[in-house]
C-alpha positions as protocol buffer text, in pm:
chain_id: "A"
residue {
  index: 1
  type: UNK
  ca { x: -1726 y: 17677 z: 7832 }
}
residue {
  index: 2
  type: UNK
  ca { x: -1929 y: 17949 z: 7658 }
}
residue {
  index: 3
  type: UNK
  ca { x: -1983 y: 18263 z: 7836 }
}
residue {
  index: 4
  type: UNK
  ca { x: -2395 y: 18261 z: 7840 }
}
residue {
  index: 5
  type: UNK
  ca { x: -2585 y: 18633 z: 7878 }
}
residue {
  index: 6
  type: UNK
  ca { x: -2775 y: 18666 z: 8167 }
}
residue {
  index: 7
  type: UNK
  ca { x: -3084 y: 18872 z: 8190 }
}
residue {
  index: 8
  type: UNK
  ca { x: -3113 y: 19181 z: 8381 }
}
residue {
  index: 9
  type: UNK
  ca { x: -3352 y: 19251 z: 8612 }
}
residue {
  index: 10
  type: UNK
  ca { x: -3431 y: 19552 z: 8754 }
}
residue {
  index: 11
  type: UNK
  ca { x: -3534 y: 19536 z: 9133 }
}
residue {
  index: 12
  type: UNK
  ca { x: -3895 y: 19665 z: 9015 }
}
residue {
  index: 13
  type: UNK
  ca { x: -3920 y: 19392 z: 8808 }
}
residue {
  index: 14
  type: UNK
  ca { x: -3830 y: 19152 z: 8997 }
}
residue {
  index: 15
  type: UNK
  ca { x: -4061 y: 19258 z: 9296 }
}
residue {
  index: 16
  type: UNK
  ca { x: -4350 y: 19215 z: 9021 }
}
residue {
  index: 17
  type: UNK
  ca { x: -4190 y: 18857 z: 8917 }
}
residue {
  index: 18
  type: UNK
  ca { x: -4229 y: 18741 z: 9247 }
}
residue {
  index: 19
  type: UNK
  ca { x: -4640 y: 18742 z: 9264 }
}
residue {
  index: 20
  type: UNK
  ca { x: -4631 y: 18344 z: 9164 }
}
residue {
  index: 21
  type: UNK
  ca { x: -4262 y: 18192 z: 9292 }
}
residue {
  index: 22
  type: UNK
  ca { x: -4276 y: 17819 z: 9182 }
}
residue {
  index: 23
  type: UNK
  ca { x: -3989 y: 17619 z: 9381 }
}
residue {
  index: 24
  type: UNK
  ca { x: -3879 y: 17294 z: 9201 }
}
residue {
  index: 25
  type: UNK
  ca { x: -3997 y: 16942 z: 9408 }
}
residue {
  index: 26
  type: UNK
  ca { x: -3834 y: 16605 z: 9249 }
}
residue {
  index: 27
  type: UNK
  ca { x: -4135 y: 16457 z: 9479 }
}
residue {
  index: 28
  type: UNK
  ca { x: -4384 y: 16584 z: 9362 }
}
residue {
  index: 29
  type: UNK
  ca { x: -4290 y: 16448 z: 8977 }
}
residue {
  index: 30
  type: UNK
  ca { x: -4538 y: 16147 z: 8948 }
}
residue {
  index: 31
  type: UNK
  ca { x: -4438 y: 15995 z: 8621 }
}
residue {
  index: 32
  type: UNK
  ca { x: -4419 y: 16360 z: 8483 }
}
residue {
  index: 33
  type: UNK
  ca { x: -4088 y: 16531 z: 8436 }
}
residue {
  index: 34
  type: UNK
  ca { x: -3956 y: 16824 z: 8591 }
}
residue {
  index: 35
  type: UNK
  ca { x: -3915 y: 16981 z: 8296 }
}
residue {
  index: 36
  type: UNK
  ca { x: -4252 y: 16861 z: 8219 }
}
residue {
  index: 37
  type: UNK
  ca { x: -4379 y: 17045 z: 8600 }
}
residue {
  index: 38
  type: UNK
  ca { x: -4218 y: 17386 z: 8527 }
}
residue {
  index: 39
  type: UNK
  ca { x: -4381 y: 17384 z: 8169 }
}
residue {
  index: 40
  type: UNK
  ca { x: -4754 y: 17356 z: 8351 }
}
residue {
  index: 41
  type: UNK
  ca { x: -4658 y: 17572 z: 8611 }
}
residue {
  index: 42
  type: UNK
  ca { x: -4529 y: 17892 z: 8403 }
}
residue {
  index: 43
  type: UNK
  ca { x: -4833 y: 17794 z: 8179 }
}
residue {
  index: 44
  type: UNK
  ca { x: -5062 y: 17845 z: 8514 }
}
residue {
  index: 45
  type: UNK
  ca { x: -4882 y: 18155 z: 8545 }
}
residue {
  index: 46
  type: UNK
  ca { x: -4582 y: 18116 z: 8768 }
}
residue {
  index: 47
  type: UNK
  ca { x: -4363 y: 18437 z: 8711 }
}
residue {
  index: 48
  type: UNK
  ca { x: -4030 y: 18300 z: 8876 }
}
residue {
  index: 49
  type: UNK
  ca { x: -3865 y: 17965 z: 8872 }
}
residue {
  index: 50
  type: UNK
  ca { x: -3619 y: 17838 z: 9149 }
}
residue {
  index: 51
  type: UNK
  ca { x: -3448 y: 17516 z: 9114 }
}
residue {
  index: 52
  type: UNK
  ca { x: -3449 y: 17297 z: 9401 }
}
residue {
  index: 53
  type: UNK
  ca { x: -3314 y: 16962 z: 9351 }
}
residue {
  index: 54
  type: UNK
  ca { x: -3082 y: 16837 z: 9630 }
}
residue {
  index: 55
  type: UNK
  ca { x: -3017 y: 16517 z: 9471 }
}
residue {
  index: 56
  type: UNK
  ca { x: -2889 y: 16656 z: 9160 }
}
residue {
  index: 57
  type: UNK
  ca { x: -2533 y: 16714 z: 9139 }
}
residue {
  index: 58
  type: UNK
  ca { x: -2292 y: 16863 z: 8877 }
}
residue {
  index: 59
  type: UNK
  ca { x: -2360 y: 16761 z: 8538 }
}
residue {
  index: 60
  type: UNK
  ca { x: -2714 y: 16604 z: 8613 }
}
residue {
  index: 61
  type: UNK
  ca { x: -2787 y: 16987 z: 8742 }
}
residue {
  index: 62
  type: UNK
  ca { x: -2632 y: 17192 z: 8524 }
}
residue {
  index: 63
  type: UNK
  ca { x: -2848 y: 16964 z: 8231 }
}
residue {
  index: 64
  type: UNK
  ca { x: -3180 y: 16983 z: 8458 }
}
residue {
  index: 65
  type: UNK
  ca { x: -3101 y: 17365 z: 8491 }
}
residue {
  index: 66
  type: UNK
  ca { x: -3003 y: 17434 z: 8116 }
}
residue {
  index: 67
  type: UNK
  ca { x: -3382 y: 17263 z: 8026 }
}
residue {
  index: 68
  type: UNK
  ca { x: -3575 y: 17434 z: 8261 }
}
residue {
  index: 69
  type: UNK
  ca { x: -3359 y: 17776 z: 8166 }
}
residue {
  index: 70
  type: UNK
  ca { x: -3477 y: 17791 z: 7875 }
}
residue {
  index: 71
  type: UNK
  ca { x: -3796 y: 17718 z: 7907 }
}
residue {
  index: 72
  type: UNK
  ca { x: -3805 y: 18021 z: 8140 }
}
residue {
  index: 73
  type: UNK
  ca { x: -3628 y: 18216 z: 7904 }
}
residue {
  index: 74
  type: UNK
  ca { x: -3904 y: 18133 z: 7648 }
}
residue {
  index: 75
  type: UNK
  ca { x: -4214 y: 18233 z: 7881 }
}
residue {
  index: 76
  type: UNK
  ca { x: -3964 y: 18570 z: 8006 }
}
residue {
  index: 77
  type: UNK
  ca { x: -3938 y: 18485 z: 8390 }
}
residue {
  index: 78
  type: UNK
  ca { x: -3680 y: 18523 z: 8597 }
}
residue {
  index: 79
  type: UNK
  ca { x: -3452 y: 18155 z: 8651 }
}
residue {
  index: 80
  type: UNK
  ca { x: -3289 y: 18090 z: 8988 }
}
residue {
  index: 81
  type: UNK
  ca { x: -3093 y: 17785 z: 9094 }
}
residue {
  index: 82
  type: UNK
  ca { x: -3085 y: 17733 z: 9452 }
}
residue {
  index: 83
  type: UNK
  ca { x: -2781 y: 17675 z: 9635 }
}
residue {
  index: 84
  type: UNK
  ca { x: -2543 y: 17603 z: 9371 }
}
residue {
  index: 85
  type: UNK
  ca { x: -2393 y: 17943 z: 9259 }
}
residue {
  index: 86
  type: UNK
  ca { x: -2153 y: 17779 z: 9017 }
}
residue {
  index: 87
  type: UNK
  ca { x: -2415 y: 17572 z: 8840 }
}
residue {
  index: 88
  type: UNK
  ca { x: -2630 y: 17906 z: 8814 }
}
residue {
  index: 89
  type: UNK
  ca { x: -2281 y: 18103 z: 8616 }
}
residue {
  index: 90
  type: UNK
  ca { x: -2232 y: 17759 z: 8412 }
}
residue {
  index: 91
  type: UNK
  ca { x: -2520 y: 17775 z: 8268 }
}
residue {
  index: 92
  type: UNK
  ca { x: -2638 y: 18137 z: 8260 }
}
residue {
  index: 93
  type: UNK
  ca { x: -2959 y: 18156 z: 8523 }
}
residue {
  index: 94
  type: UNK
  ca { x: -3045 y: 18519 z: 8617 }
}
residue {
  index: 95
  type: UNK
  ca { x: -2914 y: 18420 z: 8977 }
}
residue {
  index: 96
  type: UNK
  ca { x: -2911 y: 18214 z: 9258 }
}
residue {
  index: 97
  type: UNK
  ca { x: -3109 y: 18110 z: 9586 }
}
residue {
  index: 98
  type: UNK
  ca { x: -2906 y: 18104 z: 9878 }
}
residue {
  index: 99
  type: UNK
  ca { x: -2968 y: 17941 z: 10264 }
}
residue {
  index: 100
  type: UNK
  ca { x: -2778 y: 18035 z: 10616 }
}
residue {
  index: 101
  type: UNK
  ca { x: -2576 y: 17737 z: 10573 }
}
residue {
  index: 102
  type: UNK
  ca { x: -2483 y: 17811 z: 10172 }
}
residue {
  index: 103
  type: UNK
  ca { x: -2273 y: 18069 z: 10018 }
}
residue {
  index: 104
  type: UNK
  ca { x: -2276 y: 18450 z: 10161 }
}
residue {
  index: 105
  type: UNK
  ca { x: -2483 y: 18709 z: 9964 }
}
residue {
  index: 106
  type: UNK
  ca { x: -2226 y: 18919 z: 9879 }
}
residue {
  index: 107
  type: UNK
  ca { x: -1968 y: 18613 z: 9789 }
}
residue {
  index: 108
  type: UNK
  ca { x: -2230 y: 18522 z: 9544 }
}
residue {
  index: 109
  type: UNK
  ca { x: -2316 y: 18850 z: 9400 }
}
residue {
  index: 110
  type: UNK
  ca { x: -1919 y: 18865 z: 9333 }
}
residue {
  index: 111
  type: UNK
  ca { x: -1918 y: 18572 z: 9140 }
}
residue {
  index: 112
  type: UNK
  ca { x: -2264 y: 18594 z: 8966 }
}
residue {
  index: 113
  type: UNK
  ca { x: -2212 y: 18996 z: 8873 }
}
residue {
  index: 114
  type: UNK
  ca { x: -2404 y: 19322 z: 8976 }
}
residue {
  index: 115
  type: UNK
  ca { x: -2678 y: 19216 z: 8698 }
}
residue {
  index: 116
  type: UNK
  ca { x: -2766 y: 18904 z: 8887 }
}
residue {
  index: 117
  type: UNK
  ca { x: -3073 y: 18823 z: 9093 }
}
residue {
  index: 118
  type: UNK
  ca { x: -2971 y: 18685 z: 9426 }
}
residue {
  index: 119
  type: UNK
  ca { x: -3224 y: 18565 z: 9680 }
}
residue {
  index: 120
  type: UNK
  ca { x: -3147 y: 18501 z: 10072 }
}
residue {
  index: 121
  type: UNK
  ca { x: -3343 y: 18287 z: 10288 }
}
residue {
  index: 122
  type: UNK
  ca { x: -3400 y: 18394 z: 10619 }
}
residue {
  index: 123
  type: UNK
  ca { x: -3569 y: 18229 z: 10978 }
}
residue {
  index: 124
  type: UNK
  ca { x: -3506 y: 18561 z: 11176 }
}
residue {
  index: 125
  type: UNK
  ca { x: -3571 y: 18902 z: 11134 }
}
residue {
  index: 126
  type: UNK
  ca { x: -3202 y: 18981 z: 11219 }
}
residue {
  index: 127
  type: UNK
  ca { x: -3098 y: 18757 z: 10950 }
}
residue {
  index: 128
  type: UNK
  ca { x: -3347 y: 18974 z: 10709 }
}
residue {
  index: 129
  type: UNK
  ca { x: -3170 y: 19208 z: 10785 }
}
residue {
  index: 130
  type: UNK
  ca { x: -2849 y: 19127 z: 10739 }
}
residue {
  index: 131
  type: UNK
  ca { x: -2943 y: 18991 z: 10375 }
}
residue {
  index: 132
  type: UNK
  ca { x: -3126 y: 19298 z: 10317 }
}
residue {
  index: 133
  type: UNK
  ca { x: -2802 y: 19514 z: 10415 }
}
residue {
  index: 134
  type: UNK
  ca { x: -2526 y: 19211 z: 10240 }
}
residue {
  index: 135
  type: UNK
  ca { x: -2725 y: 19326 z: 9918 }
}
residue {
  index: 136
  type: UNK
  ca { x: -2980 y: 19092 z: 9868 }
}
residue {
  index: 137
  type: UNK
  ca { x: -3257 y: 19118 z: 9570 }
}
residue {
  index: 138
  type: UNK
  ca { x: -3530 y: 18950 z: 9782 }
}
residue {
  index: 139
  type: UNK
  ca { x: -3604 y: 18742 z: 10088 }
}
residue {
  index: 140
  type: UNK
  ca { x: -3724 y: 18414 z: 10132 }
}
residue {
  index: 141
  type: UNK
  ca { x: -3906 y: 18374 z: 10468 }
}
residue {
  index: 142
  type: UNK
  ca { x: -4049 y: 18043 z: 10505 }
}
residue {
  index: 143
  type: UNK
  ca { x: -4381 y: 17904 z: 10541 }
}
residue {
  index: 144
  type: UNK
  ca { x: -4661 y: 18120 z: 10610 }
}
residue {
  index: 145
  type: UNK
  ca { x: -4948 y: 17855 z: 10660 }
}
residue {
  index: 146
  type: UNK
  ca { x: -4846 y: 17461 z: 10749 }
}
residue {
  index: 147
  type: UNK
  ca { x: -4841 y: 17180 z: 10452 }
}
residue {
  index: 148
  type: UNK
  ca { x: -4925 y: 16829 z: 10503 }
}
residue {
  index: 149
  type: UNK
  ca { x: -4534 y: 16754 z: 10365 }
}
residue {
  index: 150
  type: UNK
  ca { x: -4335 y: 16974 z: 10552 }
}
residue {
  index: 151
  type: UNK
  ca { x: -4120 y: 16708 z: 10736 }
}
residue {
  index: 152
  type: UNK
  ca { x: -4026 y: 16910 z: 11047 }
}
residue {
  index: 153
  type: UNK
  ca { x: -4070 y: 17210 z: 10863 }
}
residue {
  index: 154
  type: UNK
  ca { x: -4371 y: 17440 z: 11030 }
}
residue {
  index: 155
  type: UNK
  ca { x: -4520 y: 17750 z: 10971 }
}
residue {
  index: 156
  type: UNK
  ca { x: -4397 y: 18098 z: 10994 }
}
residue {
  index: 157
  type: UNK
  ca { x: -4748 y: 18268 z: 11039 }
}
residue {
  index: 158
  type: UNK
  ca { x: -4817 y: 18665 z: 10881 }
}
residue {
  index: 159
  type: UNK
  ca { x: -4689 y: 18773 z: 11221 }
}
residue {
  index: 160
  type: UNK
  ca { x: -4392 y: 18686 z: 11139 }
}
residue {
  index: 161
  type: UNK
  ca { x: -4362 y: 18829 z: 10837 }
}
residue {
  index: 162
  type: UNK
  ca { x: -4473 y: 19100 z: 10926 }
}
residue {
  index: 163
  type: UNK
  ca { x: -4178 y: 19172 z: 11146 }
}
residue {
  index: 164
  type: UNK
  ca { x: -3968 y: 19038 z: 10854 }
}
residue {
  index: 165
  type: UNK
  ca { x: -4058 y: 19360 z: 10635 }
}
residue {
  index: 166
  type: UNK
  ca { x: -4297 y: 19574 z: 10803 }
}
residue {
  index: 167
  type: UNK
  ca { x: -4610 y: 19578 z: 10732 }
}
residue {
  index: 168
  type: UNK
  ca { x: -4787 y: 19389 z: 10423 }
}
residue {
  index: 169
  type: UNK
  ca { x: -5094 y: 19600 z: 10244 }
}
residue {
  index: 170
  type: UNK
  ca { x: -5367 y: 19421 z: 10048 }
}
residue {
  index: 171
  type: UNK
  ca { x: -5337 y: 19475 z: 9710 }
}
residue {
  index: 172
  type: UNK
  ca { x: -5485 y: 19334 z: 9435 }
}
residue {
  index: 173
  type: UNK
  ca { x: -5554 y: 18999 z: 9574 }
}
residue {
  index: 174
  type: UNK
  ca { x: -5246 y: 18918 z: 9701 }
}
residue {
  index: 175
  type: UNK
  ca { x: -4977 y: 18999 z: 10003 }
}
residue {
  index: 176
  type: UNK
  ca { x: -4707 y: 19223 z: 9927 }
}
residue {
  index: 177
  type: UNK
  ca { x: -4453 y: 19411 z: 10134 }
}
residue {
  index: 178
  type: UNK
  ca { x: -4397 y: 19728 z: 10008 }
}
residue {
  index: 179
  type: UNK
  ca { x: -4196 y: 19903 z: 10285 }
}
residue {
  index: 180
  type: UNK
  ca { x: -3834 y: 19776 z: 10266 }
}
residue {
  index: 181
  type: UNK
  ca { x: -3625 y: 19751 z: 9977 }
}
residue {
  index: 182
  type: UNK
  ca { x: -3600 y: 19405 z: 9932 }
}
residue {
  index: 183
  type: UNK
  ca { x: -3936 y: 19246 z: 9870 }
}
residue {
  index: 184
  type: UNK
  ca { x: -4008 y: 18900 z: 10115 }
}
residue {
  index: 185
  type: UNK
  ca { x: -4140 y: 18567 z: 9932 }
}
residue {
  index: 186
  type: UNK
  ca { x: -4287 y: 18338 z: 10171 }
}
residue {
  index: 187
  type: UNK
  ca { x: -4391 y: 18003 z: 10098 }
}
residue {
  index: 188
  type: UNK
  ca { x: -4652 y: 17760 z: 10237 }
}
């Protein structure tokens, strides 16, 4: 197998590709494809794509990831495959999302290389910062504010993430944590 180029992101830039973080949803497809969904969304202005499919196994992931790749490629954001650090080298994403219960930060900053974007999700703040220390470009911290699909999943609240980071300023519209190193993506 080709060895494919990854981009290289700086960790400036990716703190600024992380103001619209669009997170792959195979339910959410309709009679659209995903491929079809990540094209509207980086059209709406996503600036970073993670894929999320935990249905999708080895070939069938690699292909979804390879699609959606370079379609990300083509609009310049930053590509992320969650979970599967081996899919993200096959195919060349910029890096890889990682849980608690997936491969370590630092195990998959060894395999991906120094140039790769590696994101940690986190439930604790000791677990931030344990990411933050292992090396990790940015932290995923959950919710923030409750969703009508989160099946057992519930919200964080900006307490939380507060203690996550420190605290977040107002700027521009949008939260931001400027006072670690690692910048914190929460969902909803």
């Amino acid at each position: 197998m080709p060895v494919r180029e990854r981009g290289k992101w700086s960790a400036e830039a990716i703190r600024c590709a992380l103001k619209l973080y669009a997170v792959t949803d195979n339910a959410w497809l309709g009679e659209r494809t995903l491929a079809e969904c990540v094209e509207a969304a980086l059209a709406g202005g996503a600036t970073f794509v993670q894929l999320r499919d935990k249905q999708a196994t080895g070939d069938a992931l690699r292909a979804e990831a390879e699609e959606l790749l370079a379609l990300c490629r083509a609009a310049g954001v930053p590509f992320v495959v969650n979970d599967d650090v081996e899919c993200a080298l096959a195919v060349g994403a910029d890096g890889v999302h990682v849980g608690q219960d997936d491969m370590a930060c630092e195990r998959a900053r060894a395999l991906l290389g120094p140039d790769a974007i590696v994101g940690v999700s986190t439930q604790t703040v000791e677990q931030a910062r344990a990411a933050e220390a292992a090396g990790a470009d940015y932290l995923g911290v959950g919710g923030v504010t409750g969703t009508a699909r989160g099946r057992g999943a519930r919200s964080r609240g900006v307490p939380r993430y507060r203690r996550c980071r420190g605290h977040p300023r107002r700027r521009h519209r949008r939260r931001e944590c400027r006072h670690g190193a690692v910048p914190v993506r929460a969902g909803r």
